[in-house]
Structures are given as structure tokens and as C-alpha cells.
C-alpha positions as CSV (number, residue, x, y, z in Angstrom):
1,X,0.0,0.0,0.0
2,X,1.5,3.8,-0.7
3,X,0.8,6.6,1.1
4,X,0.9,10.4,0.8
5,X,0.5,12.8,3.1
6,X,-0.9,25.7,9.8
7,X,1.0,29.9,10.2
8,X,1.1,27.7,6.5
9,X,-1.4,24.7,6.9
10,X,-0.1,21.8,4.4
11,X,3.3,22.1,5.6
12,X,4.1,18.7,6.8
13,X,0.9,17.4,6.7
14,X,1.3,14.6,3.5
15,X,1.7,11.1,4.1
16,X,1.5,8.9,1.1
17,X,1.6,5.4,0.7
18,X,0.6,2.3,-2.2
19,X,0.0,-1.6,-2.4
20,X,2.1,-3.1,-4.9
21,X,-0.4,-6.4,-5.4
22,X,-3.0,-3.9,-6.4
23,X,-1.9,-0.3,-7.3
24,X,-3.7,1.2,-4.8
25,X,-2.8,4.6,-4.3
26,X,-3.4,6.4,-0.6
27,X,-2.7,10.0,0.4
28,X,-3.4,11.4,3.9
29,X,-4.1,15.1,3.9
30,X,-4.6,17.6,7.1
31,X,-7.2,20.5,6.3
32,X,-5.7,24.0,5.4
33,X,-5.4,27.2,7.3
34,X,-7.9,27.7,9.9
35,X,-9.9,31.1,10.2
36,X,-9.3,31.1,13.9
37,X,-5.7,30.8,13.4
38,X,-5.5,34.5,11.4
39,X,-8.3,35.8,13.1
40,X,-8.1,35.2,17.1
41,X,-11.3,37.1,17.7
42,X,-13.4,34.8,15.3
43,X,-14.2,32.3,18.5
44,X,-15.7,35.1,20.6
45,X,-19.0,35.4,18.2
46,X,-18.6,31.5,16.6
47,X,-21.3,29.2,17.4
48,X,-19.3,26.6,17.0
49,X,-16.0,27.9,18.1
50,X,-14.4,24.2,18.0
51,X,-15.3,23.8,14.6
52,X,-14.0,26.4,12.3
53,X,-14.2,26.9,9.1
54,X,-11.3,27.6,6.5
55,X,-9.4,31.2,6.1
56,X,-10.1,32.8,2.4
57,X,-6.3,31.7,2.1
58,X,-6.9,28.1,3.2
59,X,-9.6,27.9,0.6
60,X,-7.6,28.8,-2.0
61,X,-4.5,27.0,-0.8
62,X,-6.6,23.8,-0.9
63,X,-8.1,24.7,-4.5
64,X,-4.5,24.9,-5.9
65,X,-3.3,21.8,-4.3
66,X,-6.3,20.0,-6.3
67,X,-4.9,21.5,-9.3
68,X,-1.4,20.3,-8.6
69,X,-2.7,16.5,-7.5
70,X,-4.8,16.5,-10.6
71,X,-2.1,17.8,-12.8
72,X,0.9,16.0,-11.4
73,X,0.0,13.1,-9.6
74,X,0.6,9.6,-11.7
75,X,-2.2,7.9,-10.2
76,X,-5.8,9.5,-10.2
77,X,-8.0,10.1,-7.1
78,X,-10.6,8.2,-7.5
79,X,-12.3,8.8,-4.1
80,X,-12.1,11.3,-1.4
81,X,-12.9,10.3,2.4
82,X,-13.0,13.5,5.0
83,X,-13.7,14.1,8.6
84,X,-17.2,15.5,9.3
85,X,-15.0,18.9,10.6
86,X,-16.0,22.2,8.1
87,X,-12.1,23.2,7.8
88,X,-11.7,19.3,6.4
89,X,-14.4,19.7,4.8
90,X,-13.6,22.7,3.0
91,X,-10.3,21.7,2.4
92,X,-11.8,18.7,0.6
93,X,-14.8,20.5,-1.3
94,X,-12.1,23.0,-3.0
95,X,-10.0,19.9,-3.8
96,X,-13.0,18.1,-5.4
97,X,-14.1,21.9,-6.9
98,X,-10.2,21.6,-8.4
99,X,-10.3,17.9,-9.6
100,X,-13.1,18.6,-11.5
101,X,-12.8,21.6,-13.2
102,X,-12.1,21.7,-16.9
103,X,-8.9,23.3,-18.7
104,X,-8.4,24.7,-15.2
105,X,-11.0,27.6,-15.0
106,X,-12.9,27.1,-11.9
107,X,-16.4,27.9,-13.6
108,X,-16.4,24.7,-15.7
109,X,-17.0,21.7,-14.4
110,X,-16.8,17.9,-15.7
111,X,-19.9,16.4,-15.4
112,X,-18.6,12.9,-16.6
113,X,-16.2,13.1,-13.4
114,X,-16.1,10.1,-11.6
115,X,-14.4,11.5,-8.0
116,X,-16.7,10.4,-5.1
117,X,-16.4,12.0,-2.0
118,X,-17.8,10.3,1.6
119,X,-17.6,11.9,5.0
120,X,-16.4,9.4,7.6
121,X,-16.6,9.8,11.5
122,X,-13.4,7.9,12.2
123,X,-11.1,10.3,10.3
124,X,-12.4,12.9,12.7
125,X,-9.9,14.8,15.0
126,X,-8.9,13.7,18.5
127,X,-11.8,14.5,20.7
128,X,-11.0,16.1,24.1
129,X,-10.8,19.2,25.4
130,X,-7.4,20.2,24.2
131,X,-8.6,19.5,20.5
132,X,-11.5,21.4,20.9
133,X,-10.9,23.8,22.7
134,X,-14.7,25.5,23.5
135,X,-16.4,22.9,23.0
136,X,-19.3,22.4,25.5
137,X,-18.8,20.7,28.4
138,X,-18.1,16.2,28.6
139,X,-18.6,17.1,24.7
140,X,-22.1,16.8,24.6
141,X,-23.9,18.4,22.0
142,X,-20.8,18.3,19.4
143,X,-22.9,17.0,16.0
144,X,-23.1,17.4,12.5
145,X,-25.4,17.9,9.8
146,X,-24.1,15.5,7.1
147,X,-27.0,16.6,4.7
148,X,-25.2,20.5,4.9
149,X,-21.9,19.6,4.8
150,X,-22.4,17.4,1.9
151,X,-24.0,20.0,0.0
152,X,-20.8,21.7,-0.2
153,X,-19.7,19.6,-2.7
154,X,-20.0,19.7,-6.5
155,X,-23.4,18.3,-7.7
156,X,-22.8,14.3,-8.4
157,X,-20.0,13.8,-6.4
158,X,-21.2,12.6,-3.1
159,X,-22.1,9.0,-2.7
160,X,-23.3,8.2,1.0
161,X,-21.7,4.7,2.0
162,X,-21.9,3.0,5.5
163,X,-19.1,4.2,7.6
164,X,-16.6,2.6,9.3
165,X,-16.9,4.5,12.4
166,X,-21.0,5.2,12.7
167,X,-20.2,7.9,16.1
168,X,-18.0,10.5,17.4
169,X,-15.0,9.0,19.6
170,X,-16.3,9.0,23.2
171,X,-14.7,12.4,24.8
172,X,-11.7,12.8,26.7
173,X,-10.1,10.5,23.8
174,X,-6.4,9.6,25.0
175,X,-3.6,10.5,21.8
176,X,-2.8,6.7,22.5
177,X,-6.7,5.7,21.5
178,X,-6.6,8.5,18.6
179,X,-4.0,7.1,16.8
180,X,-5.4,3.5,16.9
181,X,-8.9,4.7,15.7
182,X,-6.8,6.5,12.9
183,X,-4.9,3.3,11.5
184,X,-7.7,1.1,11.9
185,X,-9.9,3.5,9.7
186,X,-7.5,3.7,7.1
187,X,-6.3,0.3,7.1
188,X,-10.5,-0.4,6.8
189,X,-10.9,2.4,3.9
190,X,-8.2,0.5,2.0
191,X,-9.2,-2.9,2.1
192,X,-13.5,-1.5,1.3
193,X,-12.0,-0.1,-2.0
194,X,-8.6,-1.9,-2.8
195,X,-9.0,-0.8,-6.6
196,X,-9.6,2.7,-6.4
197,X,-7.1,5.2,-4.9
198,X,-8.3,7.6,-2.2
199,X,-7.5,11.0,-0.7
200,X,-8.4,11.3,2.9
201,X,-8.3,14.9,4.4
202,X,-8.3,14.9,8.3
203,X,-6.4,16.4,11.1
204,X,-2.5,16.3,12.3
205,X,-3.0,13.5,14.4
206,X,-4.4,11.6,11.8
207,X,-1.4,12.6,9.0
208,X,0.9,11.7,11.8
209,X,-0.4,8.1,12.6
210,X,-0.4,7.6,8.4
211,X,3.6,8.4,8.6
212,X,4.3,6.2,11.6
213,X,2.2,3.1,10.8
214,X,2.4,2.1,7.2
215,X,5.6,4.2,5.7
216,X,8.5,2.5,5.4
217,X,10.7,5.4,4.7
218,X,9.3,7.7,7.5
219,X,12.0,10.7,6.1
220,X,9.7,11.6,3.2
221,X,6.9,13.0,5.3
222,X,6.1,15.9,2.7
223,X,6.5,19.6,3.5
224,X,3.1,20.1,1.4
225,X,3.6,24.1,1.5
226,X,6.2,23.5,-1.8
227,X,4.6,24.0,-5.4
228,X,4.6,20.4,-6.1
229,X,2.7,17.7,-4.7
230,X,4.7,14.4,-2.9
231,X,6.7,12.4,-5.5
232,X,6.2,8.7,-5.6
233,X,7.4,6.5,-2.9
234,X,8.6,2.7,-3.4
235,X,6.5,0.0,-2.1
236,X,5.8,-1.2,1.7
């Protein structure tokens, strides 16, 4: 299996990674640059002040680094898989947005492209206090409206699936139990499409446990702020 995987989010936050028997290309992503990270006083008004959304430079960070996997890559996305968390799921709509533009002019899109996107609890980041820092108290209350967040998607490219993970962790989730529900979901997403190469966008913890647990050559975690997306990496 192969894998791939703020100040500038994307830096060091690739891991990539393939199976030889079948092809199948994998690259872990974290989300882009937070809004709360360039504007401190966002969380005194947010509703959600765990969950924010990207910065107008994280959207368009993540809409060029589509272009650069869809022009550069050797293996195609097929599918994308992203944590239910708006900056994730930002970062993976203007990916998608990217992937399926024609000639590269944002206001076309390829209605013959076959990129499916799925949101999946289990990519989610690691739930405790120190993650989410506001959210309400034992984590109660901390949802999501798939319906919404799906909509953010271009039109055809969503395609609901069973999850592996159908809940949130429970709260107070140790690092230790975060990075086992990480390489258990991806080791899960591989094997439920072992022909089709995905692009999972989640948090650091997650891009992290991608580099520690299934790269051989742990060196080549990706400094994903450069202009050019992770070269290929030799079989584990």
C-alpha cells in the first residue's frame, strides 16, 4: 500500500503510501489554514467555536493543491474520504471543486467526473478538550449535519456509503486511543475499496499516525507548502 501525506497549513501534513499487489494509491491530507488561526477574535461570536471553518487563504490553498494533484499526480484520485469537521471539509470540497474543473478555469466543471467524496466519523480529529478547545462541556452536543456539509460539494460527487466509524470517539479520547482509531480506519478504507485510490483529508494527528504506521521510509513526510505535490514512494 502507498501513502501520501498551519502559520502555512499543508506544511508537513502529507503522508502517502501504495499496495504493490494492487496499485492502490493512498494519500493522507490535514485540512488548510484555519480562520481562527488568522483571526483570534473569530471564537468570541462562533457558534461553534471548536469547529472552524477555513481562512479565504486556506480555501484557496486547498483549491490549488487539487490542481497540482490532478495535474501532477501519476495515479488518479478516484475517491475522497474527509472528517465531518467544516475546515476538512472545506479543504476537501475546493479539492474536489479543483479535480473537476475543466482546462483549469474554476467555472467549468466535468460532469462525466467520476471523483466520489464520503464523509467518515473515524477520520475525525482527536476528541478532548485540548482539540476542541470550546467545546461544550463532557462534549455533549458536538454534532453534525451531514445533509449540509455534503451540499458543499459539486453536484454528483457525493455517494453516502456505511461508515466505518457510525459515532464520534467518546470524549476525553487519549492520543494513544486516537492514533489507533486512525490506523484502523485507514487500514479499513483500503481494504472496502482496494481498486480505487483515495484522498483522505483529516487532522494532524491523523497525518501523523499515516507516517508512523504504514511508511516504510518515515523521512519523506512531505513539506506540502512547496509547489509540487509528494513524488512517488517505493512500495511497503
Amino acid at each position: 500500500m502507498k501513502k501520501e501525506s498551519h502559520h502555512q497549513r499543508f506544511d508537513k501534513d502529507f503522508s502517502s503510501f501504495h499496495s504493490s499487489k494492487q496499485e492502490q494509491h493512498i494519500t493522507v491530507m490535514r485540512h488548510g489554514d484555519r480562520l481562527d488561526c488568522e483571526d483570534p477574535l473569530w471564537k468570541s461570536t462562533a457558534e461553534r467555536p471548536w469547529d472552524p471553518p477555513l481562512s479565504d487563504t486556506g480555501k484557496a490553498r486547498a483549491f490549488a493543491m487539487g490542481k497540482q494533484f490532478k495535474d501532477n499526480l501519476s495515479a488518479p484520485i478516484h475517491r475522497v474520504i474527509v472528517s465531518p469537521f467544516l475546515r476538512c471539509v472545506q479543504t476537501a470540497s475546493q479539492i474536489v471543486s479543483a479535480l473537476c474543473t475543466v482546462d483549469k478555469n474554476a467555472n467549468y466543471m466535468d460532469v462525466d467526473n467520476e471523483v466520489k467524496v464520503t464523509i467518515e466519523y473515524g477520520l475525525c480529529e482527536v476528541f478532548n478538550r485540548r482539540n476542541l478547545a470550546g467545546a461544550p462541556e463532557h462534549g455533549k452536543n458536538i454534532g453534525f449535519n451531514v445533509s449540509e456539509l455534503e451540499a458543499m460539494f459539486p453536484d454528483g460527487t457525493v455517494e453516502t456509503m456505511e461508515p466505518i466509524c457510525n459515532q464520534l470517539p467518546d470524549w476525553h479520547e487519549r492520543p494513544e486511543s486516537a492514533k489507533l482509531r486512525y490506523a484502523t480506519v485507514i487500514r479499513s478504507l483500503a481494504k472496502r475499496f482496494p481498486y480505487e485510490n483515495l484522498l483522505l483529508v483529516t487532522h494532524k494527528m491523523g497525518v501523523k499516525t499515516a507516517v508512523s504506521s504504514f511508511r516504510k521510509d518515515k523521512r519523506n513526510h512531505h513539506d506540502s507548502s512547496s509547489t509540487t505535490p509528494p513524488k512517488e514512494n517505493k512500495p511497503i
